[in-house]
N, C-alpha and C positions, 0 to 999 in steps of 0.2 A: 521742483522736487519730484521724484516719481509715485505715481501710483501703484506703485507693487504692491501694498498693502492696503486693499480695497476692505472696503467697511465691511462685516457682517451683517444680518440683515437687523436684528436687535437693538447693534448700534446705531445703523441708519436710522432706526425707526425714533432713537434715543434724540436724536437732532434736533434742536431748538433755532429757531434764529436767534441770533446773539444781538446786542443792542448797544449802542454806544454811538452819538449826534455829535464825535468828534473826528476828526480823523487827524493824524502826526501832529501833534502844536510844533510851532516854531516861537519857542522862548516862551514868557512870561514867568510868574512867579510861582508856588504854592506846590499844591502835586504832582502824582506823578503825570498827570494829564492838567495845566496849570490852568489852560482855555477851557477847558471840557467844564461843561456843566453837570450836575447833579437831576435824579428824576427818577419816580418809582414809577415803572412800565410793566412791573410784572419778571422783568430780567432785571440780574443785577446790573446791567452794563448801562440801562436807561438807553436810549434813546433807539437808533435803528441804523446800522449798516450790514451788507452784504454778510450772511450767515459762513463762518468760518469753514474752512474743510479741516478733518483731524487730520488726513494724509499728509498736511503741510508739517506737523510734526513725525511722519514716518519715520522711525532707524529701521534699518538691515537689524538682523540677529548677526551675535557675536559668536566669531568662528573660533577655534584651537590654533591658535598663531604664536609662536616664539621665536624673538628674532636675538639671543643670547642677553638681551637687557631685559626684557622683558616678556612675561607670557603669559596671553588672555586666561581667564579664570575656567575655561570650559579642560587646558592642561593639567592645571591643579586638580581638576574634579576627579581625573582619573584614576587617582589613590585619594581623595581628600573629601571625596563625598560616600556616602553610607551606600552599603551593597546588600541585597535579601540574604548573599552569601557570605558574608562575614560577620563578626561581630565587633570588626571596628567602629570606631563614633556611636559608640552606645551606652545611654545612661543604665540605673538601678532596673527599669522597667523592661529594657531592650527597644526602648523608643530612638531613633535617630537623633544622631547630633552631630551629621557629617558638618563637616566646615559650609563646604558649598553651599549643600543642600542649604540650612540656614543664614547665612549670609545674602544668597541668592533673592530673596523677599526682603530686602533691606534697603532702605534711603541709601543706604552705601554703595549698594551691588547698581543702583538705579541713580545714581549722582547725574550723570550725562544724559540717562533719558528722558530726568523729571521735567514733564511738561510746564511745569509751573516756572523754574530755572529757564528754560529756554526761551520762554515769553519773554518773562523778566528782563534777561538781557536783550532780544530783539527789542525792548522797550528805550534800555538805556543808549544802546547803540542810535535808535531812529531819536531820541534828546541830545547827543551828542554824537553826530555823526562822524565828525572829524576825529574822534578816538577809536573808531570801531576795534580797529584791530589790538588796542591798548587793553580795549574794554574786555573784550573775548579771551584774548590769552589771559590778561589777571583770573579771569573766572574759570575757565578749563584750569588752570593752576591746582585748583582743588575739586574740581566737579570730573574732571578727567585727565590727571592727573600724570598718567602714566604715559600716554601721550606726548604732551606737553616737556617730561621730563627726558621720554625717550631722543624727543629731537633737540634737545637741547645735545643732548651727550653724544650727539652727532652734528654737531654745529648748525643744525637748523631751526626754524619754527612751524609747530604745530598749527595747522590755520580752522577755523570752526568749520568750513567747508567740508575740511576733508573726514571730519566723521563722520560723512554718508558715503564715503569712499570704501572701495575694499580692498587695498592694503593693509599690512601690518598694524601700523599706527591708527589708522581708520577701526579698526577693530581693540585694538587696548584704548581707542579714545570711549570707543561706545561701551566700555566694560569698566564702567565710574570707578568707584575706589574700592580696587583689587588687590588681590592676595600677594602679587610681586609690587606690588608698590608699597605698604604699609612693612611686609616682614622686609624689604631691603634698604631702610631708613637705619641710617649709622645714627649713634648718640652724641654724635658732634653737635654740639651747642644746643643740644633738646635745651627748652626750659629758656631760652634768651632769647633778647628780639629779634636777633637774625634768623631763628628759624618759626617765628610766627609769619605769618601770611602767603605759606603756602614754601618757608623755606628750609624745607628738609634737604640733608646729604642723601643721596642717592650716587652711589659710584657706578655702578651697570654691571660690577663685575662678575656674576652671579651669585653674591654672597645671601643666603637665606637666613635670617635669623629667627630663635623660636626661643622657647624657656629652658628646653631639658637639655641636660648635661647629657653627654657621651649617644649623641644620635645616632641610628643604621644608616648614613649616608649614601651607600653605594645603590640603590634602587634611585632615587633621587637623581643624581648626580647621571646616573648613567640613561636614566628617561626623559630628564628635563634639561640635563647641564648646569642646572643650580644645585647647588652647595649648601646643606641645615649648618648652621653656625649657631652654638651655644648665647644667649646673651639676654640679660634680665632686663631688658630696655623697653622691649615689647609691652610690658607689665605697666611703665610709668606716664600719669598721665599727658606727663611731658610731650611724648607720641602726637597722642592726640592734638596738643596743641599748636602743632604744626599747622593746623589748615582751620581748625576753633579757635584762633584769636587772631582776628584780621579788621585791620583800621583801613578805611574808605578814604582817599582825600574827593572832597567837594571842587567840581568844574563847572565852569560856567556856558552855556549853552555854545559858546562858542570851540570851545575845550581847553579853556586855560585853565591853570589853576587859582582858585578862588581863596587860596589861605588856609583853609581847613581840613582838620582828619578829625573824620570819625570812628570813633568804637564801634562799630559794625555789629560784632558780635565778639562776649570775649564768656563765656562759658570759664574757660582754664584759667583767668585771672580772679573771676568769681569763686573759682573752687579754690583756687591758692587762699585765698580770704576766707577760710571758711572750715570748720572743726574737722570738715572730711581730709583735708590734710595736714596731716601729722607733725608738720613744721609750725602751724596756727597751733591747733588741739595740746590743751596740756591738763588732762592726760588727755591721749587720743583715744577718746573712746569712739567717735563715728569715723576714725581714718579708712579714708577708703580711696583708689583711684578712679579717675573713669572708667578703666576698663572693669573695675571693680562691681558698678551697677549695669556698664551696657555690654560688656563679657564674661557674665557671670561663672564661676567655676561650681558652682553647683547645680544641680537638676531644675525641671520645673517645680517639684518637691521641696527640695532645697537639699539635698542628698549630696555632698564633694562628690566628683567626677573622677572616675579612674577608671582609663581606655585606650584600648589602643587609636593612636593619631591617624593609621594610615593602612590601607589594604591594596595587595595588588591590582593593577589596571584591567585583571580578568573578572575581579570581581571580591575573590577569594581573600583569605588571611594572611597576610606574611609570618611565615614561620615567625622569622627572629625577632618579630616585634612583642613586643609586651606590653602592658597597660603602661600607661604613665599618669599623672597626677601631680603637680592640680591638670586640668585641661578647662579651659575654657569654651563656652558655649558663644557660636561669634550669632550671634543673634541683630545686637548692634540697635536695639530698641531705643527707641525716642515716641515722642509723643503726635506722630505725624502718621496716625490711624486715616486721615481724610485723603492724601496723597494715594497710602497704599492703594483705596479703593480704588482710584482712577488708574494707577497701574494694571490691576488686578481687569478692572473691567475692559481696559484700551488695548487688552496687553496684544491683537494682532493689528494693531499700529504700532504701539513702543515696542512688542518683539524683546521683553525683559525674560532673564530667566526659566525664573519661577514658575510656577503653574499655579493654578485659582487654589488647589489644595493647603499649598505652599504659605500664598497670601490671608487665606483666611485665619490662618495660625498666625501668621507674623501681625496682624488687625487683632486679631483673640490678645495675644500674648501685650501689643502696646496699650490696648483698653484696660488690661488689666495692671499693667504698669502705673497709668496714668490716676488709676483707682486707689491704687494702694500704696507707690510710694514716689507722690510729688509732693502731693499736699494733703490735710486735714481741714476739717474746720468743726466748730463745738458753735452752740450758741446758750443762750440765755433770756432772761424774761422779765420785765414787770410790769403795773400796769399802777396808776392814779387814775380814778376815776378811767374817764373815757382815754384818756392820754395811757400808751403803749410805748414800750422804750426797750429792745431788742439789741443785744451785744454779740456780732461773732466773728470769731476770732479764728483767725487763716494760721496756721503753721506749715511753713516751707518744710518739706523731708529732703530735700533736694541736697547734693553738694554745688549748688550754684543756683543764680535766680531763678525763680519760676515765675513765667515760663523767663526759656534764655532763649539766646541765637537771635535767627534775623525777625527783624520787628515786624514782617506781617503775621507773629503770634500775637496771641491775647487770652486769658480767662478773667473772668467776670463773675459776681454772686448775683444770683437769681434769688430774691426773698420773696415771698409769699404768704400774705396771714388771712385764715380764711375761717369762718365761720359757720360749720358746718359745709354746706356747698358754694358759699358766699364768700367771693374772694373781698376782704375788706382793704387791704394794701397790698402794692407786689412793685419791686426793682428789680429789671435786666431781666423781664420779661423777650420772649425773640418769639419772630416768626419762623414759617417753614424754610426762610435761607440763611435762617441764623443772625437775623439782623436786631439789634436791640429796639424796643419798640417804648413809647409813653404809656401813660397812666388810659390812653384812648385807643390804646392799640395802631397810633401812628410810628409808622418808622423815624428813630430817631436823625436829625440833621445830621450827624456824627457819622451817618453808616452809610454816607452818598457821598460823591467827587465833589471835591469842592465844599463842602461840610467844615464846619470848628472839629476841634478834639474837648473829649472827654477829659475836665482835669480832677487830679486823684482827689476823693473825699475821705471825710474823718468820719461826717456824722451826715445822714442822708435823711430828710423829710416830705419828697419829694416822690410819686410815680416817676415824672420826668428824668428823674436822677438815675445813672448808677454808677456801681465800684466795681471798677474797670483796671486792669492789671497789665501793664501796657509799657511797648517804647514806643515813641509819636518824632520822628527826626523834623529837624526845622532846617530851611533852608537860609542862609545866609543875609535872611531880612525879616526872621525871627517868624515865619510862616511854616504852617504844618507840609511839610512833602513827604509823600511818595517815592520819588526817586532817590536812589541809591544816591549817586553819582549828583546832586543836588543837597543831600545831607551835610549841614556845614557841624550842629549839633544837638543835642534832646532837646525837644520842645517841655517831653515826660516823660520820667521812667520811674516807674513805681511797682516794678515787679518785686517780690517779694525779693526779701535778703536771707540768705542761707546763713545757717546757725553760726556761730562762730563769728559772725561778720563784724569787723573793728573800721571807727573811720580813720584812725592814723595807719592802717597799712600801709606798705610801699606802692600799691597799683591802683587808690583808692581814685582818684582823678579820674581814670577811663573807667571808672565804674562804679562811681556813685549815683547816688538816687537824685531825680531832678522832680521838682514838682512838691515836694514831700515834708519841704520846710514846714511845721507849727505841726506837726500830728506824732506826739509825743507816744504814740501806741505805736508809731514805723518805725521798727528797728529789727536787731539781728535776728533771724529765724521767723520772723512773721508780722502781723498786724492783727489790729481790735478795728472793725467799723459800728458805727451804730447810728441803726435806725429810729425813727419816731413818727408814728399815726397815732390816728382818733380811731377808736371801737368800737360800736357799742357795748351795755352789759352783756356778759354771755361768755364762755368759752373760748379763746381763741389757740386758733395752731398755727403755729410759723414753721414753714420749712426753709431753710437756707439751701440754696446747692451750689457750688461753686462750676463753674463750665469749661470747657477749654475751645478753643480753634487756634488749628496751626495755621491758616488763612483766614482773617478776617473779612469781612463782606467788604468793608471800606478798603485796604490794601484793594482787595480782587477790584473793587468797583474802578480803581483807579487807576490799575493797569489798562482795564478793558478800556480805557479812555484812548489806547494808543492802536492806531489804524496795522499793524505790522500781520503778515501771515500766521506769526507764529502764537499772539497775541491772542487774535479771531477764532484759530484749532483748539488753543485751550479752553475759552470763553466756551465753546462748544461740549466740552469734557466737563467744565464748571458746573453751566446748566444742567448737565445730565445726572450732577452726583447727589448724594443724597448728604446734606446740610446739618444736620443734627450734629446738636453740638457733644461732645464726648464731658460725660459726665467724671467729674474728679473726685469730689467730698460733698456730702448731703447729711445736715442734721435736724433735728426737728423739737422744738418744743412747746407744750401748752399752759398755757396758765386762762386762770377762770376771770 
């Protein structure tokens, strides 16, 4: 890979050597590294090999390319992001709300770049070699999308290669999930299985589609060659679930198939299940779509948006536009605040968008997401004698599990009861990498390669213990793995269940709860856990706080287990970022 993008001196200096006493397994069972051993070294990767270079994940920046199917997102910008000179894409305040501009700071706009994604599959590719090219195109499917779909509609295929290339398609590959791929999705079969896992209608024709009746077309059309088409589909989460519900089949080291699919991630089947859609909800009082929470049509205020969509390429207003309403803010939030940073701080390696300004807002705005509406929690109190018995109680706000998507997420309650300065009990206590630690301040067996999993509790007595909120895939000999492409089915899934949730639905099979049998508090919209310590007389304060990571230490530990360039560069990025876990819901109470 070239070194065009040579380290800064910052980041150079940011350089850890990365660790990991494994290199490629060939076969066995269990993780995503099944040979690789566990070890706290100080790095999460344990052990010690050759420190990664970041340059092995270098992309080129994305140029202004349209080849009549398709056109990099830097085309769009030039009516579709905010100008000092216009007052297009502008909320109540006159704050920016160009499209680009905010999209551009987004998992979305960053699909193809994200270091973590690109490990991951140099992971699954070097377990299963014999699939590589099976394994890449499925994933470019929805991580670079446009790509992938462009060479189809040309009778060819996309190859992972060629997005360090600079060609056309080498440039809509690096420009993850863009503005001509998601508005030129027909509503053929949205909502059915044929268009989950990455199978949207895309005709190439230049057909654009948006929400507003009667668009100014001719600026459009005569700059780009695409065509604004009227059409309400954009709105439905259907959309979405194009590329958010995708079942994995499980292969065997060799690359056959092993009999199994797994539910991967299914977000839109969770939501169908659940009071935020209006087909469940009666009355629908939380109806709402995805694009509902992560394209919000009002302010950061909460103000409805009414603006104009688009200003000329010079910078300036077009006369004949006029506000429109609703508009949408493509913001495109999730809870992957830990990602941004490594975007934000990598970015002359990944060469994304955005600028640090940019990123800091889109980090501001998902912490604040994640604060206010995924989850809650309330607790409670009381005490016999020295005996302490603490009750609290998780509510999902989510239209779909929390957390959802792919299972290297996790949140977990951190309890705490202390006695003036004297912590008397505490669960899901973590160090500085985010790892869960015992009642001794040891890292728990759980959060190193090769480690048990965590199984969900009801009632916790224990330091050792905690409630862990979690999918754990098992590989087709009922062992905890890591690997994708090894996932035959849930080992656990105990992520909360979003309100409305019924077990006789029609989609209930790929997305029920595992692990969860006999805990009569797990059900639709949340959970009750409860703890119990000894106290002494005196005072006591409990804080609960609920935590999140969209990478857990054990996922990360277990990638690092895999010898691969791409693997090494992130382990390097890993090290360098700052671990703290992203704080969700925190309550607190005392009794005497």
């Amino acid at each position: 890979m070239s070194n065009a993008h040579r380290l800064v001196p910052w980041i150079a200096a940011a350089l850890v050597a990365c660790g990991s006493n494994a290199t490629t397994p060939a076969g066995g069972t269990g993780g995503m590294n099944p040979s690789g051993t566990g070890g706290d070294t100080g790095s999460a990767g344990g052990g010690a090999h050759a420190p990664g270079d970041p340059n092995d994940l270098a992309f080129p920046a994305v140029e202004a390319v349209n080849d009549g199917r398709f056109a990099s997102s830097p085309v769009c910008a030039e009516c579709h992001a905010a100008s000092d000179q216009s007052n297009a894409m502008r909320d109540e305040t006159d704050a920016s709300i160009g499209y680009f501009d905010l999209w551009s700071a987004s998992m979305m706009a960053n699909a193809s770049r994200d270091p973590l994604w690109r490990a991951v599959v140099s992971a699954e590719v070097a377990a299963t070699p014999s699939r590589a090219a099976d394994i890449q195109q499925k994933c470019m499917s929805c991580h670079a999308p446009m790509a992938v779909t462009d060479a189809k509609l040309t009778g060819g295929t996309a190859s992972w290669d060629a997005m360090l290339g600079d060609d056309d398609q080498a440039h809509l590959a690096r420009d993850g999930v863009s503005c001509t791929l998601c508005h030129q999705i027909e509503p053929d079969g949205l909502g059915t299985e044929m268009s989950f896992g990455a199978g949207f209608v895309i005709e190439g024709d230049g057909t654009i589609y948006g929400p507003h009746d009667n668009p100014f077309s001719m600026p459009m059309e005569n700059r780009s060659g695409f065509t604004p088409t009227p059409s309400q589909h954009l709105g439905d989460a259907s959309l979405c679930a194009t590329c958010h519900t995708l079942e994995t089949s499980a292969l065997t080291p060799e690359g056959d198939a092993a009999g199994f699919t797994l539910p991967e991630q299914m977000p839109y089947l969770e939501w169908r299940n659940s009071s935020f859609n209006d087909e469940v909800s009666q009355p629908a009082t939380e109806a709402k779509s995805c694009q509902g929470c992560h394209v919000p049509q009002t302010s950061e205020a909460g103000v409805p948006l009414s603006t104009a969509i688009a200003r000329n390429p010079m910078g300036g207003d077009f006369g004949p536009v006029g506000d429109r309403s609703p508009v949408g803010r493509h913001v495109f939030l999730g809870g992957n605040a830990f990602m941004l940073q490594i975007l934000r701080d990598w970015a002359p390696i990944l060469q994304p968008h955005a600028d640090t300004a940019s990123f800091d807002q889109a980090i501001a705005q998902t912490r604040a997401q994640l604060a206010e509406r995924t989850a809650n929690i309330t607790t409670a109190a009381s005490r016999n004698g020295v005996e302490v018995e603490v009750t609290v109680t998780l509510a999902n706000l989510t239209g779909h599990k929390f957390p959802t998507g792919h299972p290297a997420r996790r949140a977990w309650l951190w309890l705490e009861a202390k006695q003036g300065d004297q912590v008397v009990f505490q669960s899901g206590a973590f160090d500085a990498r985010g790892r869960l630690l015992d009642g001794n301040g040891q890292v728990l067996g759980s959060e190193s390669r090769g480690g048990g999993s965590l199984p969900h509790l009801d009632t916790i007595d224990d330091a050792a213990q905690a409630y862990v909120l979690e999918s754990v895939m098992a590989d087709t000999e009922g062992n905890p793995t890591y690997a994708l492409l090894r996932g035959a089915t849930y080992l656990k899934d105990n992520r909360l269940l979003p309100q409305g949730w019924r077990s006789d639905h029609p989609d209930v099979n790929r997305i029920t709860p595992v692990g969860t049998v006999g805990d009569a508090s797990f059900s639709a919209g949340g959970d009750v856990v409860t703890y119990r310590f000894s106290a002494p007389a005196g005072a006591v304060t409990i804080t609960a706080r609920l935590q999140y990571q969209s990478l857990s230490p054990r996922y990360a530990d277990e990638l690092f287990g895999w010898d691969t360039p791409e693997v090494r560069a992130f382990q390097v990025m890993y090290d360098a970022a700052n671990h703290t876990p992203e704080l969700v819901g925190e309550a607190s109470v005392t009794i005497d």
